[in-house]
TORPA-4810 file (N, C-alpha, C, O; in nm, 3 decimals):
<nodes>
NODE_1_-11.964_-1.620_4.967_-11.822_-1.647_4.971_-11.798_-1.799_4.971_-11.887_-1.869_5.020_X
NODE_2_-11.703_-1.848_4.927_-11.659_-1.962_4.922_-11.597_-2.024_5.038_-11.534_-1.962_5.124_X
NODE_3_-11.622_-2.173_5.036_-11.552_-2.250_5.150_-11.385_-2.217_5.180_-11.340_-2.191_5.291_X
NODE_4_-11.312_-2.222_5.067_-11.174_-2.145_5.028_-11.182_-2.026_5.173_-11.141_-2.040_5.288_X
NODE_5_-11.245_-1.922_5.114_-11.214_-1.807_5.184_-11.294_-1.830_5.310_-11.261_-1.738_5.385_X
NODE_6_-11.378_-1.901_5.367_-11.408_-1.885_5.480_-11.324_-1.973_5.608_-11.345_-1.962_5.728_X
NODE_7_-11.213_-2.072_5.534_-11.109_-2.098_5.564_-10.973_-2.028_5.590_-10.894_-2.074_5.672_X
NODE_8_-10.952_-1.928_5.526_-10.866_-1.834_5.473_-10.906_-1.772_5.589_-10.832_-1.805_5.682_X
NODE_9_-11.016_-1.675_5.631_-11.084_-1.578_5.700_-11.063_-1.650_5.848_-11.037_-1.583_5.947_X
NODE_10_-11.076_-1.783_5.852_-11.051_-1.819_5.985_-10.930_-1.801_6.058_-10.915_-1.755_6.171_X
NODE_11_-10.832_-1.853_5.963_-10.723_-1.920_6.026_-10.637_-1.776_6.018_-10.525_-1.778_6.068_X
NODE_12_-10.686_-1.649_5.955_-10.590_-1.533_5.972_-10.644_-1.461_6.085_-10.576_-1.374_6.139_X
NODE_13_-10.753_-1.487_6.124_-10.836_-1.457_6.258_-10.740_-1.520_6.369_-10.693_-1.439_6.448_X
NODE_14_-10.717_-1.607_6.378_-10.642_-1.657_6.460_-10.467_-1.694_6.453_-10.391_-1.747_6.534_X
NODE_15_-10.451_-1.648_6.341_-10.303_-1.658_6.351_-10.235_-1.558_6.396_-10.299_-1.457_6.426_X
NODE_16_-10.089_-1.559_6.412_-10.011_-1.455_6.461_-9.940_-1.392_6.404_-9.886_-1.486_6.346_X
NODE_17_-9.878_-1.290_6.359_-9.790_-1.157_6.283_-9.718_-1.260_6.162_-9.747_-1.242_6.044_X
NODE_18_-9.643_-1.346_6.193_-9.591_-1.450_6.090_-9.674_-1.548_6.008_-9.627_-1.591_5.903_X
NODE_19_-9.798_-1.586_6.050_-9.864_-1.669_6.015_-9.919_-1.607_5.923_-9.924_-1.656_5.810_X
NODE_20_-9.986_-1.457_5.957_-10.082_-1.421_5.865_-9.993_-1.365_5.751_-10.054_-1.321_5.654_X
NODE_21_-9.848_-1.359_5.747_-9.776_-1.337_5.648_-9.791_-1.387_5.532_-9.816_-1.338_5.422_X
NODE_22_-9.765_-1.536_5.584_-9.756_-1.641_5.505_-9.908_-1.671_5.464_-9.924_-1.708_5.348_X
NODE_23_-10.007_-1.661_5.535_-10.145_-1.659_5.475_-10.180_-1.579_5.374_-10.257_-1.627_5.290_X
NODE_24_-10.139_-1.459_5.360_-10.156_-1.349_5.256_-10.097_-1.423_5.169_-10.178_-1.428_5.076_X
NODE_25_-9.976_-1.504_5.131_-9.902_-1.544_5.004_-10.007_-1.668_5.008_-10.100_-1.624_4.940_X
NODE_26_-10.033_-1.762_5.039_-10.074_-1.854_5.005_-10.247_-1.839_4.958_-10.305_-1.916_4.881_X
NODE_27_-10.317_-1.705_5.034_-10.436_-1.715_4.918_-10.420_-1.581_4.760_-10.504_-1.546_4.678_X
NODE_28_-10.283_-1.544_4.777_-10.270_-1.483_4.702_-10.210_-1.568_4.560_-10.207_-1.521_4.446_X
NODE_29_-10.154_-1.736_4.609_-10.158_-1.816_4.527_-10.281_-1.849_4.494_-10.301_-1.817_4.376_X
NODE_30_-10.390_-1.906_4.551_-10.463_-1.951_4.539_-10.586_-1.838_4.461_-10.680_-1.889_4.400_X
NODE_31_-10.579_-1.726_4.469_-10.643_-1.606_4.334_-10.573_-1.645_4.205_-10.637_-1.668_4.103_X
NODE_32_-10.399_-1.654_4.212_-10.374_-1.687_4.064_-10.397_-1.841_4.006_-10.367_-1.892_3.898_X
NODE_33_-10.455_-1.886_4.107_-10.492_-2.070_4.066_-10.626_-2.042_4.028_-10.706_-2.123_3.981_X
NODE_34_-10.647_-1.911_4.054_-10.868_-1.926_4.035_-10.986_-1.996_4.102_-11.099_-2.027_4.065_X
NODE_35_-10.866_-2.014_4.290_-10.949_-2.045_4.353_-11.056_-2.011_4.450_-11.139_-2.069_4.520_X
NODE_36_-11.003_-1.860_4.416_-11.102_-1.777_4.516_-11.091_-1.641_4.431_-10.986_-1.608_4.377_X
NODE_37_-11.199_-1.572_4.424_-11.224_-1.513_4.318_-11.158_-1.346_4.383_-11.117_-1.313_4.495_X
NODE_38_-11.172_-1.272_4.255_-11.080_-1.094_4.283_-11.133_-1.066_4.430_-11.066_-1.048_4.532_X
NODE_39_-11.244_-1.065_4.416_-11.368_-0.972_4.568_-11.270_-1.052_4.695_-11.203_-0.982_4.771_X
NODE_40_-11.271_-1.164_4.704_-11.288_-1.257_4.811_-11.112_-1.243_4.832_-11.087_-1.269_4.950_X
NODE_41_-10.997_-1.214_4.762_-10.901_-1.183_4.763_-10.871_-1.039_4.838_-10.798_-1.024_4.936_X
NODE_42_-10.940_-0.944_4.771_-10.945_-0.838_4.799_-10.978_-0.845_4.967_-10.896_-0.810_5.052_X
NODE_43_-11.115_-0.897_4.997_-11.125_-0.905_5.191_-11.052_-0.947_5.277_-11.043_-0.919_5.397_X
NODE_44_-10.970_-1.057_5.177_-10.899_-1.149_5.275_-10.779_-1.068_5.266_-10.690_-1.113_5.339_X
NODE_45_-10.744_-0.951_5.192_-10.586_-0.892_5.220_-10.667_-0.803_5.336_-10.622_-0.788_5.449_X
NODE_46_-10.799_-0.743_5.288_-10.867_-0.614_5.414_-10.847_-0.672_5.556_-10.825_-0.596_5.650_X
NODE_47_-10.853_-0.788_5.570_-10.833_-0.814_5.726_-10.743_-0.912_5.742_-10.747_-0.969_5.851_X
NODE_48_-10.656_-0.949_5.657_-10.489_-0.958_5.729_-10.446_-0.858_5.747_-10.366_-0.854_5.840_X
NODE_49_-10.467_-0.749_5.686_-10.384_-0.564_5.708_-10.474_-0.534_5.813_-10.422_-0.447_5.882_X
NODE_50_-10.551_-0.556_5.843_-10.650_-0.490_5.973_-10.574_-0.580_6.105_-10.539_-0.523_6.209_X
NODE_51_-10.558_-0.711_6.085_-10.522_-0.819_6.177_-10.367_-0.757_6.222_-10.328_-0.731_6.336_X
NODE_52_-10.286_-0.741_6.080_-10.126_-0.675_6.075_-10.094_-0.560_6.173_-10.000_-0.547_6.252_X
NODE_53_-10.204_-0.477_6.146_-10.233_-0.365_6.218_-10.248_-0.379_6.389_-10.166_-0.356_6.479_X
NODE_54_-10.372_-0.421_6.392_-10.429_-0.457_6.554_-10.331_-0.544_6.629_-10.317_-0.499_6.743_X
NODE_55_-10.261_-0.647_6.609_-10.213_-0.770_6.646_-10.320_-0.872_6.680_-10.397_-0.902_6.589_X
NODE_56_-10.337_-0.935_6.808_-10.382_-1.042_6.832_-10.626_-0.955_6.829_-10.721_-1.029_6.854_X
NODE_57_-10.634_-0.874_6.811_-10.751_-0.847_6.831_-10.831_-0.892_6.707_-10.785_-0.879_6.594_X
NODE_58_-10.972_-0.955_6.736_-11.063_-1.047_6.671_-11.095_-0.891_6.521_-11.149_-0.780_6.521_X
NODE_59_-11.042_-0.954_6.448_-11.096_-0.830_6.293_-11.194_-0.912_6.218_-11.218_-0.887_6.100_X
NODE_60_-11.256_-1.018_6.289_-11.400_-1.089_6.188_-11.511_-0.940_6.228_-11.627_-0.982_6.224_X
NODE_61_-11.510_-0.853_6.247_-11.608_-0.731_6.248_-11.593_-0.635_6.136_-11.666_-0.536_6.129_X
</nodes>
């Protein structure tokens, strides 16, 4: 995985219900810029919706 998404993966780990909102749009810009590839898009929506879901509980598992 890329530096991109292991940035991405952090900061939705730790953000809150609004944050990770806005995180979903901004690496969902960053797939149509071609900066993080389909797969790595695809995980990073799997655990903002896991994060969306749980609230504040750690979804890096």
């Amino acid at each position: 995985m890329s530096d991109i998404f292991d940035v991405f993966r952090n900061r939705i780990i730790n953000a809150d219900t609004e944050e990770v909102e806005d995180l979903i749009r901004q690496f969902k810009s960053s797939r149509a810029n071609g900066e993080i590839s389909e797969k790595e898009e695809a995980d990073l929506e799997d655990i903002a919706n896991r994060k969306l879901e749980t609230g504040d509980e750690d979804t890096s598992n």
